[in-house]
matplotlib code that plots the C-alpha trace (Angstrom):
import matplotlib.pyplot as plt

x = [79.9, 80.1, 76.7, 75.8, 78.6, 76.9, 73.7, 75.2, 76.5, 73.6, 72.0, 74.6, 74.3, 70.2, 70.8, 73.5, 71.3, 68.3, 71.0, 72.0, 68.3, 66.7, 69.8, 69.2, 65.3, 66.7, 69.0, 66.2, 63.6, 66.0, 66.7, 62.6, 61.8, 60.3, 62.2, 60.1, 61.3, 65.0, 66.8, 67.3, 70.8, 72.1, 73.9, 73.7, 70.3, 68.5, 70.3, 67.7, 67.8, 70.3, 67.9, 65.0, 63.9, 64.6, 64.0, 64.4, 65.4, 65.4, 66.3, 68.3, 68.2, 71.0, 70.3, 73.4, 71.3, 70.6, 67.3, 64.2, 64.8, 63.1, 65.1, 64.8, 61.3, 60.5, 62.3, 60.7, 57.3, 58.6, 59.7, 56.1, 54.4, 57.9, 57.8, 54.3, 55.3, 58.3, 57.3, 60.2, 61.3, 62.6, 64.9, 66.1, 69.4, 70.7, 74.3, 75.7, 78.9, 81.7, 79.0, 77.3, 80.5, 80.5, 76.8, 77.1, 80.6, 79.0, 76.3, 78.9, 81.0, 78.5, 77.2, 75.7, 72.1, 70.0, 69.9, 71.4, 69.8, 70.8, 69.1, 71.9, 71.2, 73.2, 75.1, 76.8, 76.4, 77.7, 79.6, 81.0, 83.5, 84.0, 85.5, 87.2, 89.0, 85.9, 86.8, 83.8, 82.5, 79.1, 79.7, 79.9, 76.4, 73.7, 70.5, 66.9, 64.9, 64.4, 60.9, 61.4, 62.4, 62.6, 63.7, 66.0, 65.3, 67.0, 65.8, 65.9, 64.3, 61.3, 62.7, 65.6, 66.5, 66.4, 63.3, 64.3, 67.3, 69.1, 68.6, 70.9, 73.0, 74.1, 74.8, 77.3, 78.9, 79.0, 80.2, 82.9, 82.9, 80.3, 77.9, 76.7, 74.9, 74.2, 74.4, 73.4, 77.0, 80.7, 79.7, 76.3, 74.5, 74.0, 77.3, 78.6, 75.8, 76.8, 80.2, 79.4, 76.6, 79.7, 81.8, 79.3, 78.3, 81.7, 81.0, 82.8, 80.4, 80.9, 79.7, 79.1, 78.2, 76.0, 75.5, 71.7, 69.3, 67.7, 70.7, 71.0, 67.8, 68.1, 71.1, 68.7, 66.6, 69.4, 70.7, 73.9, 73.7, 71.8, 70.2, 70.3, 70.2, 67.9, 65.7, 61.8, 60.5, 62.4, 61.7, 57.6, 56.6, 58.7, 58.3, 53.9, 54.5, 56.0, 59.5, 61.3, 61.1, 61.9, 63.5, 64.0, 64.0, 67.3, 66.5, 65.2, 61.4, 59.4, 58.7, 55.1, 54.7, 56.1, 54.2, 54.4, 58.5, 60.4, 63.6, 66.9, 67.0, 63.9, 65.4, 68.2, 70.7, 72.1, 74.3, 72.6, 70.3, 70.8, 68.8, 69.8, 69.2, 66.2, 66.5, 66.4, 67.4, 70.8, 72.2, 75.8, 77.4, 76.7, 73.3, 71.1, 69.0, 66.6, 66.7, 67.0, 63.2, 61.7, 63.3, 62.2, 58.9, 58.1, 59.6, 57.1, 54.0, 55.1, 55.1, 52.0, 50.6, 47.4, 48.9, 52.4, 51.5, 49.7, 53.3, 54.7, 51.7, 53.0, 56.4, 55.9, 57.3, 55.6, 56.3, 57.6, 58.6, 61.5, 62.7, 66.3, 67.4, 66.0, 67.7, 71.1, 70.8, 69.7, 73.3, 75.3, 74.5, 74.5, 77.6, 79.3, 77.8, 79.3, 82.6, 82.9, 81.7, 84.2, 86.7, 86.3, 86.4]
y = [-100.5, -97.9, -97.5, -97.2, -94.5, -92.6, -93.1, -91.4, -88.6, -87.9, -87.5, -85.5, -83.0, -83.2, -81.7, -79.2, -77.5, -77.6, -75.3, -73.3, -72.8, -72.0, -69.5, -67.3, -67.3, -66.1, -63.2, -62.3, -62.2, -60.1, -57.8, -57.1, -56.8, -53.1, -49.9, -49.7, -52.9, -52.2, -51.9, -48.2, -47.0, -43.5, -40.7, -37.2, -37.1, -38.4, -35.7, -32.9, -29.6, -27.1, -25.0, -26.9, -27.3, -23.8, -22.1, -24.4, -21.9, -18.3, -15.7, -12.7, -9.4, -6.7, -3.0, -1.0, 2.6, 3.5, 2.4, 4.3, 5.8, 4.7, 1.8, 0.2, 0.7, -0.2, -4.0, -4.1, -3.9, -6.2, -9.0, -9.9, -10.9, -12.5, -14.7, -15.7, -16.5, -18.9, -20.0, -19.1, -16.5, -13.2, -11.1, -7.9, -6.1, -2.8, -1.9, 1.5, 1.9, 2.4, 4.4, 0.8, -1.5, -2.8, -4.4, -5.2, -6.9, -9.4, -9.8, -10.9, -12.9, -15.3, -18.8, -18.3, -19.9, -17.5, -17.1, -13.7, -11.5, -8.0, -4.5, -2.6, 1.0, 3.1, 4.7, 1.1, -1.2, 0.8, 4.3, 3.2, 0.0, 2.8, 5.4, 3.3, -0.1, -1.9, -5.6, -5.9, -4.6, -4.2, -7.3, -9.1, -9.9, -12.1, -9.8, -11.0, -7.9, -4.2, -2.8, 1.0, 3.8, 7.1, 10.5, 13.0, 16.6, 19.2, 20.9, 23.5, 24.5, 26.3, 29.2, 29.8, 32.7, 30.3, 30.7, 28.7, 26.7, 30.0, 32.0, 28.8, 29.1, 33.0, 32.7, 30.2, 31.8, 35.0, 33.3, 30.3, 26.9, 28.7, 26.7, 23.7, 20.8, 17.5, 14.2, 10.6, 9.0, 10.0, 7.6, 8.4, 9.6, 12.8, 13.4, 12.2, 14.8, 17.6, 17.5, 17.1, 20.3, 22.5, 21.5, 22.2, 25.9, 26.5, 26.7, 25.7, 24.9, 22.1, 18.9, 16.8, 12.7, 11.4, 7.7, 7.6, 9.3, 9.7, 11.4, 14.0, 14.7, 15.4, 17.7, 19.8, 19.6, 20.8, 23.6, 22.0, 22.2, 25.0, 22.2, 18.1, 16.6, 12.8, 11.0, 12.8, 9.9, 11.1, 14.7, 14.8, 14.2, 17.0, 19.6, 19.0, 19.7, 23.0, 22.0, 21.7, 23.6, 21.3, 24.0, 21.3, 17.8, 17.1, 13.8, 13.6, 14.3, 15.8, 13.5, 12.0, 13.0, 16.6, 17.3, 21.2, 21.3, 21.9, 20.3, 21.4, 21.3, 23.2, 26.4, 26.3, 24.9, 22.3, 19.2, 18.6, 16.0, 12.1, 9.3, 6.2, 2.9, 1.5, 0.0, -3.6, -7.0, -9.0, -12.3, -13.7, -14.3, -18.3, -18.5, -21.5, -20.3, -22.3, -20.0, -16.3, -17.5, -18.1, -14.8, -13.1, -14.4, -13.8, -10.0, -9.6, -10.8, -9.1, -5.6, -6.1, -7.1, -4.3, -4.0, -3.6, -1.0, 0.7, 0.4, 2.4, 4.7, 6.0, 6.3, 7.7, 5.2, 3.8, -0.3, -0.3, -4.1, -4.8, -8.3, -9.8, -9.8, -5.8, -5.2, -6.6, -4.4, -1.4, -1.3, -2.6, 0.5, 2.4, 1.1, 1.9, 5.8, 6.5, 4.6, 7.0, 10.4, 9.6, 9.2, 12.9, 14.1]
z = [46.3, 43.7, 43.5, 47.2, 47.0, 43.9, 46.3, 48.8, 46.8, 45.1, 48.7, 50.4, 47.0, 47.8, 51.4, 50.9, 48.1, 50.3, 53.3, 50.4, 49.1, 52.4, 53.1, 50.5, 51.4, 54.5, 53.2, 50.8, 53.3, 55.6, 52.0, 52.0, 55.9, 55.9, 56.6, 60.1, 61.0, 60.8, 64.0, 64.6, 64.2, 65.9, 63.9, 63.1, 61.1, 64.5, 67.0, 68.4, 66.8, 69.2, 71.2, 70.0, 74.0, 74.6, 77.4, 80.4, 83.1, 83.4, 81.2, 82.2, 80.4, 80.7, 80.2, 79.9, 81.5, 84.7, 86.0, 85.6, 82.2, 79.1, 78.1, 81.7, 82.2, 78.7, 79.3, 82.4, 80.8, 78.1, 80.5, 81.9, 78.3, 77.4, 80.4, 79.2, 76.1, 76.9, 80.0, 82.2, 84.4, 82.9, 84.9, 84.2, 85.4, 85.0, 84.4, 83.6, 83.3, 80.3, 77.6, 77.8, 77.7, 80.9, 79.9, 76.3, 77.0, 79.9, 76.9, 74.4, 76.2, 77.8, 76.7, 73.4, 74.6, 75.3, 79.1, 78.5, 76.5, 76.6, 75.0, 72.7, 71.1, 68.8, 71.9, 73.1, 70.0, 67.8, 68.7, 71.7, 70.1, 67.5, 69.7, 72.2, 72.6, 74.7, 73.5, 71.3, 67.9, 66.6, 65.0, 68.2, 69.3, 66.7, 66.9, 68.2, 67.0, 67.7, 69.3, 69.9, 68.2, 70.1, 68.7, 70.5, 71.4, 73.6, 75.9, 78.6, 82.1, 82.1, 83.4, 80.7, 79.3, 76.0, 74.2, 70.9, 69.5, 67.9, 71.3, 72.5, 69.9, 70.2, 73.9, 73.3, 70.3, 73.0, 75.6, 74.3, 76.8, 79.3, 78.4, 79.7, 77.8, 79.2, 77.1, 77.8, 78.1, 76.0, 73.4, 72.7, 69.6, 71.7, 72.5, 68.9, 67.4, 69.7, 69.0, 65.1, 65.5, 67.0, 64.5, 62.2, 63.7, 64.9, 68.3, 71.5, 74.5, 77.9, 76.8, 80.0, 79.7, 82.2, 82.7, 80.9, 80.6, 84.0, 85.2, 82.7, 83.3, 86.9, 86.0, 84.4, 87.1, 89.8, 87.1, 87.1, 83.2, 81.1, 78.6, 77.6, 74.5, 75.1, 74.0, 73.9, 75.9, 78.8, 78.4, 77.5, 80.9, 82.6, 79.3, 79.9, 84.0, 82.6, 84.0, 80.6, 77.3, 74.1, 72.1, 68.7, 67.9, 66.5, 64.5, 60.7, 61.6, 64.0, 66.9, 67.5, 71.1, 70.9, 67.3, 67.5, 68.0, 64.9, 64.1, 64.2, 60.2, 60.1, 62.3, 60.1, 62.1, 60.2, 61.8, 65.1, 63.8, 63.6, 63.0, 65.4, 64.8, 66.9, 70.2, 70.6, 71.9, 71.2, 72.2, 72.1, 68.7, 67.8, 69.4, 68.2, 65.2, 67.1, 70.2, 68.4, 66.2, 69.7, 70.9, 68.0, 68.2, 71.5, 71.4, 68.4, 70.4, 73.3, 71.3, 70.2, 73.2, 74.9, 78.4, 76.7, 74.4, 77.7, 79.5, 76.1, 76.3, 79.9, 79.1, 75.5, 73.9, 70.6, 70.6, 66.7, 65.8, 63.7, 62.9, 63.6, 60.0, 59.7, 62.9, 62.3, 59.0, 60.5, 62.7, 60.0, 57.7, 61.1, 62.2, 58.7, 58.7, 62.0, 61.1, 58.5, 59.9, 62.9, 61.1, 60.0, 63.9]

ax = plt.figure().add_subplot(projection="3d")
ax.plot(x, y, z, "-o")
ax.set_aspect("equal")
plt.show()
């Protein structure tokens, strides 16, 4: 009996080593199976990019002027080559109101995804969250990239007693807050330069905001104000039909389409002239990174684009790229200049 029992054993041991053995052939063949064999398992690394599909429906872009003057009609021949580039419908929409506020504050506060865009300048990016409680600060919006830069001049009707900047200059000193000059919104670099030049001069003359550009160029036209301060873009076409007289650009340098009028600095009439940041495109703060490259991207190709630069050519505006990281530094340094310099007022 005993041996039948060792017998036994010694068989039962046999088979539980030949389980045991072919058990840890099959955890070791598991161990090796290849990394493209491995069930796949879900987690962060495998999640798509945010924005990495962008766009997938149309686009919307906000202009805080009236329509018709430069900044309108320079998104409008913007949005054509955009929509070529991303494949989707690009809409533009103006909206005056509130020195910009009313546009760049339905800007800010919408879904951070790049169905609204919006176009900021110095005017409502920057000077007017400085001067008035508007609910946003230049901080507010994450930039896609600026495209034009256009200098500021004033001017007068053709048939002004005003032959030059100084001739301006001595009527108002004889005759205090008679004067009337017309200025692309309260909050604009215009108005903010104006107010710095009479400082500056010691003069007192009627500044009068106007909603953008187009209006205060029709003011001139009706002689409901004796001269503007805008942009030259919107005063070359009327100052070659002989309608206007550009008595001095009041930026840094002489401006490229009226090359033969001096500056303010160089008539010796020192604190009229600024030098705005360029005009460009934002989004909402928090947009994908994803979505602000193909923004960026497609604003670049659409400035250099023939039939663009043609649109500029007619509207004399010169189609100057300037990246999203150049652009956001561009108002920061802005934004802290005129922080300062108000604070002064």
């Amino acid at each position: 009996m005993k041996r039948k029992w060792n017998t036994a054993a010694l068989g039962l041991s046999v088979l539980l080593m030949t389980v045991v053995s072919a058990c840890g052939q099959t955890a070791s063949s598991t161990a090796n199976t290849p990394a493209s064999k491995t069930p796949a398992t879900t987690g962060a690394s495998a999640a798509p990019t945010p924005g990495s599909d962008y766009p997938t429906k149309a686009i919307q872009i906000l202009v805080p002027f009236s329509a018709g003057g430069a900044t309108d009609l320079s998104v409008r021949a913007l949005a054509p080559k955009l929509e070529k580039v991303l494949g989707q419908k690009v809409e533009v929409v103006d909206k005056p109101g509130g020195a910009g506020a009313l546009s760049m504050n339905e800007v800010i506060k919408a879904k951070p995804d790049g169905y609204t865009i919006g176009f900021t300048s110095v005017g409502p990016g920057i000077i007017t969250p400085l001067t008035t409680e508007v609910g946003y600060t230049a901080k507010d919006f994450d930039a896609v990239g600026g495209y034009m830069d256009n200098p500021y001049a004033l001017a007068v009707s053709s048939g002004s007693k005003y032959g030059k900047l100084q001739d301006l200059v001595d009527d108002i000193k004889a005759n205090p807050n008679k004067v009337k000059i017309g200025t692309t919104g309260p909050s604009s670099p215009s108005f903010i330069g104006l107010q710095k030049f009479a400082e500056t001069q010691g003069l007192k003359f009627q500044l009068i905001p106007y909603n953008g550009g187009v209006d205060a160029v029709n003011a001139l036209l009706g002689n409901n104000v004796d001269a503007i301060v805008n942009v030259d873009s919107e005063i070359l076409s009327y100052v070659k039909d002989n309608k206007f007289k550009a008595l001095a650009i009041v930026t840094k340098k002489r401006s490229a389409i009226l090359p033969g009028v001096q500056t303010s600095d160089e008539q010796n009439l020192k604190g009229l002239t600024f030098a705005p940041p360029p005009g460009g495109l934002i989004v909402p703060k928090g947009t994908p990174a994803a979505v602000i490259a193909k923004l960026e991207a497609a604003l670049k190709q659409a400035t250099e684009d023939p039939d663009v630069k043609k649109s500029f050519d007619n509207i004399f505006i010169e189609p100057i790229f300037s990246t999203a990281a150049d652009f956001r530094k561009a108002y920061d340094d802005a934004n802290a200049q005129y922080a300062q310099s108000l604070k002064k007022q």
